[in-house]
N, C-alpha and C positions, 0 to 999 in steps of 0.2 A: 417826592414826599419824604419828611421826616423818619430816620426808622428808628425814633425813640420817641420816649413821654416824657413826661413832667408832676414830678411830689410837689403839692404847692404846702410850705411847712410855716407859712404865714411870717410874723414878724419872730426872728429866733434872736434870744442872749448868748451871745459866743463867750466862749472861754476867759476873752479877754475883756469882758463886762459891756463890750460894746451892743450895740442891738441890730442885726443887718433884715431890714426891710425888705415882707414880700419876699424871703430865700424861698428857690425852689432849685429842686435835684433832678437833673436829667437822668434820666436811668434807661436803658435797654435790657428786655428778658427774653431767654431763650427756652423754650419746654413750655412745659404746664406743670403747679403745682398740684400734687396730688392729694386726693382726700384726706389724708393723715398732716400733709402741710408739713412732712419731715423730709421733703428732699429739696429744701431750699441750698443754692451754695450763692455766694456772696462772693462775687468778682472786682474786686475795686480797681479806677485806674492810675495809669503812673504818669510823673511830672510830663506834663503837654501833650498825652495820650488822652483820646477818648476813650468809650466805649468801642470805636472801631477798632481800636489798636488792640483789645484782647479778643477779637475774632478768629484769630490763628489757633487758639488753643480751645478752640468749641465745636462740636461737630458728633455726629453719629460713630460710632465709633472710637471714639476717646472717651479721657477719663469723664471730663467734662462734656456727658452726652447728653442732648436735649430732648433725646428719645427716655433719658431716664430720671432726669434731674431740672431741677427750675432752676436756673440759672439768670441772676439779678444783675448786671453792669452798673454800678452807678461812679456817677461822671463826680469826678471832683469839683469842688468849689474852686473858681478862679480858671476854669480850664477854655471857659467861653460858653460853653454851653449850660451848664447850670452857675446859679449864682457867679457873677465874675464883675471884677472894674468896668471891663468892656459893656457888660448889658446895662448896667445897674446905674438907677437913676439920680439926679442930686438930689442929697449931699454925699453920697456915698460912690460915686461914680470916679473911675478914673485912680486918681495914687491916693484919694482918699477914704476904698475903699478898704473895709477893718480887717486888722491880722485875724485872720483865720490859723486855726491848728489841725493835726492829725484827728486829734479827740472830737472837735466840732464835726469833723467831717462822718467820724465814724455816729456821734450821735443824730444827725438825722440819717444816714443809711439803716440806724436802728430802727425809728421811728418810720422811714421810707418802708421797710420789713414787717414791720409789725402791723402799722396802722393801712397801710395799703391792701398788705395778702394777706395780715393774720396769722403771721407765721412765730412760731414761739420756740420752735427749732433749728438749727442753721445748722448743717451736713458738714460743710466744710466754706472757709475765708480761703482764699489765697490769690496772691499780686505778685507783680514785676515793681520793684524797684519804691517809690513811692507807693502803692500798690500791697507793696510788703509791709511798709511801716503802718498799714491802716490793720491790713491783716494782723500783723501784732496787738496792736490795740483793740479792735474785735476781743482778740482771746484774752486779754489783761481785763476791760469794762464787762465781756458778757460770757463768763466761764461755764456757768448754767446751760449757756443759748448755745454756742456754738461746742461741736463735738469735733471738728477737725480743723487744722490752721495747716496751711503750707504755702510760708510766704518766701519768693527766692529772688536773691540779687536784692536785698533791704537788710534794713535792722530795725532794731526796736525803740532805741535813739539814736537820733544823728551824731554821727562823732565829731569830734573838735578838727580834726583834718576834714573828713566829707564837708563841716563849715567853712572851711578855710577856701579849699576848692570851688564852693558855691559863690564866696564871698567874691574872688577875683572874675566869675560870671556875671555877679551884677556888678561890677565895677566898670565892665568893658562898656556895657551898656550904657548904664549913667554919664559916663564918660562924655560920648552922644551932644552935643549942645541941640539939636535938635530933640532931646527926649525932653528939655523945656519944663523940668519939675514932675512931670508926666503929664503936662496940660498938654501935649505934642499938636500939634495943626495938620500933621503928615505922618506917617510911622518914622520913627526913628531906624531908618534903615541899617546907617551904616553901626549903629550902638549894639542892631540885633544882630547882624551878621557877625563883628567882632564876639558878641557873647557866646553865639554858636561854634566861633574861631575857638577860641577860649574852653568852650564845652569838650570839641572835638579830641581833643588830646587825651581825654580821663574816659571817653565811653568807651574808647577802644583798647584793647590790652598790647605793648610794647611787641610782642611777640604775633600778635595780628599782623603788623606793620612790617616786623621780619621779613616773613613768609609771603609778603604782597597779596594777602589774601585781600586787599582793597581793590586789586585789578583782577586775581584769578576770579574771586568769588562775588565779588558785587560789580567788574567790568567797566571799573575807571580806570582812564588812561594813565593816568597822575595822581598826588597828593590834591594840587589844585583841583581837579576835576572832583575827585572824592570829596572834597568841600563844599566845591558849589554849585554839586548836582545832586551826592547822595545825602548830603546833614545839613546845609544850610536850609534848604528849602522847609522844612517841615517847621524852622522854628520864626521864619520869614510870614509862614502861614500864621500865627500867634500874634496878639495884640501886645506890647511890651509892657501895657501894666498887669495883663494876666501874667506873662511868661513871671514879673516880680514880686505878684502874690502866691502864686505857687511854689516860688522860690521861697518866699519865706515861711511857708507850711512848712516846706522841706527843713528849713534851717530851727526849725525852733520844733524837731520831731523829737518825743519824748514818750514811749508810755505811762512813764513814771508822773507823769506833769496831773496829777490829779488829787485832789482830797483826798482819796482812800489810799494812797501810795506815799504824797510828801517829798516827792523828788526821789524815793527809793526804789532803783531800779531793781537788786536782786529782789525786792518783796514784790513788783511789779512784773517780774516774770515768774516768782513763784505764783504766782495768781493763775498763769496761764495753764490750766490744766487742761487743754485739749492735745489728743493726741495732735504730734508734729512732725512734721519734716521739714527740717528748715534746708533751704538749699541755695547758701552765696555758691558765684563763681569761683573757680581758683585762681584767673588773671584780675578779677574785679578792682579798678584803682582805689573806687572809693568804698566799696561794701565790702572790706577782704575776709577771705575767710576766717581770720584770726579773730574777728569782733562778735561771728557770728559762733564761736567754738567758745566763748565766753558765757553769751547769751543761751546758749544750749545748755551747758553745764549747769543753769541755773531755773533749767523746765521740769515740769516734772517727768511728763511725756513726750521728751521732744527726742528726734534723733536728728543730727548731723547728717548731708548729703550733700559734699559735694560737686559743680559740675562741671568736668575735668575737658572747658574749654579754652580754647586762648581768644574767645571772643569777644573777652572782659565783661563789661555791664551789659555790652548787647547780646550777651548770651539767652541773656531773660527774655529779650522782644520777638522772640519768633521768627528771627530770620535765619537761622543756619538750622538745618533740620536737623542733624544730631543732637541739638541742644533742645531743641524742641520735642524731640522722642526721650531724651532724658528728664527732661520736666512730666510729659504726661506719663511716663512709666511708674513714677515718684508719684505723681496724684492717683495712678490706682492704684497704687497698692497702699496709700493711706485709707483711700475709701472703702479700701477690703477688710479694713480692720475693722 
């Protein structure tokens, strides 16, 4: 059985004036919201991640407890499971389905919140990675609504290197003559494998790769094997016109990208007035610390944390437990405030 739902949010206007038919949100919730309807937190997920993939950081006992707090997952557009090319029907089905943003995404998660639970308070936003960029956006569109943001391993635009980076991802892909426009007859296998070839060099921090923590700590014999056992696979599971709709959420991430802002970032984070902890890696290739020491300097209540692994971007997903004790230690003591 399914262990998620479905927001059905009817026919929506995205960002980009297009109108995407019939959108609905897969979402997953942990808890129960309580009488007051203030202990909602708002977990959004990150590029090719579902709702399963922020599982690691939920549980009895953590900050994110479902013994104390409602806990909302909702699945990004393009992921497969809500609104994506993959489901969605002609004429929107496939490479012609429309650029989606961070902001669309965050505006029905709003509307998923409100109109679903009735919730008019949100505890705390926070993501891994894409993830992050929603959690940003949260606190920029609904400063009123939400009281905490701790978005780590993201930022609040994508920078012109993280596009660069993305860029030669979908190129490997495309590349593919079998990916056929995206009308594809077959998955474009070897396009997605090269994109994951491609990806794999920037999730991991140079200094991971040193120390052989790909055979101490994840138990590949090899570089190849660590390829095409531990990373290729999860992206091999993904449809390639999702993995390039997602990609271009990614690429065209902006808080700033909004009527009340005008492209102006410093005023798009001054907005952010929820308390913060922002928390890049310190090996992270493409989220580095430096971008997010920018972005802080220009919150109100933000503080700087950050998490002093060499497990680059995959420090955020939940796979090395000291990273993962440094993230939930970081969300309580936001929530204690």
């Amino acid at each position: 059985m399914a262990n998620h739902e479905f927001f059905d949010a009817g026919d929506v206007a995205l960002q980009s004036g297009a109108v995407l038919p019939a959108t609905r949100i897969a979402y997953r919730t942990h808890g129960r919201l309580n009488a007051a309807r203030d202990n909602a937190i708002v977990y959004p997920t990150h590029y090719s991640g579902t709702h399963d993939s922020n599982a690691w950081a939920i549980g009895p006992g953590m900050a994110l407890d479902p013994e104390v707090y409602f806990i909302v997952v909702p699945n990004m557009l393009g992921n497969g499971l809500s609104s994506s090319p993959s489901n969605t029907g002609a004429p929107h089905d496939g490479p012609r389905f429309p650029a989606v943003t961070v902001r669309d995404n965050v505006i029905l998660q709003h509307r998923l919140v409100t109109e679903r639970f009735g919730v008019d308070t949100v505890a705390l936003v926070t993501g891994h990675s894409m993830g992050a960029q929603q959690t940003f956006q949260w606190g920029a569109l609904f400063p009123e609504m939400v009281q905490r943001i701790a978005p780590f391993c993201g930022s609040a635009r994508t920078s012109r290197h993280n596009w660069l980076f993305l860029e030669g991802c979908k190129s490997a892909l495309l590349a593919d003559a079998a990916f056929a426009g995206g009308d594809y007859a077959a998955p474009p296998i070897l396009g997605i494998r090269a994109f994951a070839r491609v990806y794999a060099g920037w999730a991991w921090s140079q200094t991971f790769f040193r120390q052989q923590l790909d055979r101490e700590r994840l138990g590949q014999s090899s570089l190849e094997a660590f390829l095409a056992q531990a990373w290729e696979p999860s992206f091999q599971a993904h449809d390639a016109n999702n993995l390039l709709a997602m990609l271009a959420t990614w690429q065209a991430a902006d808080i700033s990208a909004d009527p009340r802002f005008d492209g102006d970032l410093p005023k798009a984070l001054a907005a952010v007035t929820a308390k913060a902890i922002v928390m890049p890696c310190r090996t992270d290739l493409y989220f580095p610390p430096e971008d997010s020491e920018i972005e802080v300097a220009q919150m109100p209540n933000a503080e700087l944390r950050i998490i002093p692994s060499v497990w680059g971007h995959m420090a955020g997903g939940g796979i090395n437990p000291e990273d993962a004790m440094f993230i939930n230690a970081a969300l309580k003591d936001l929530l204690a405030r």
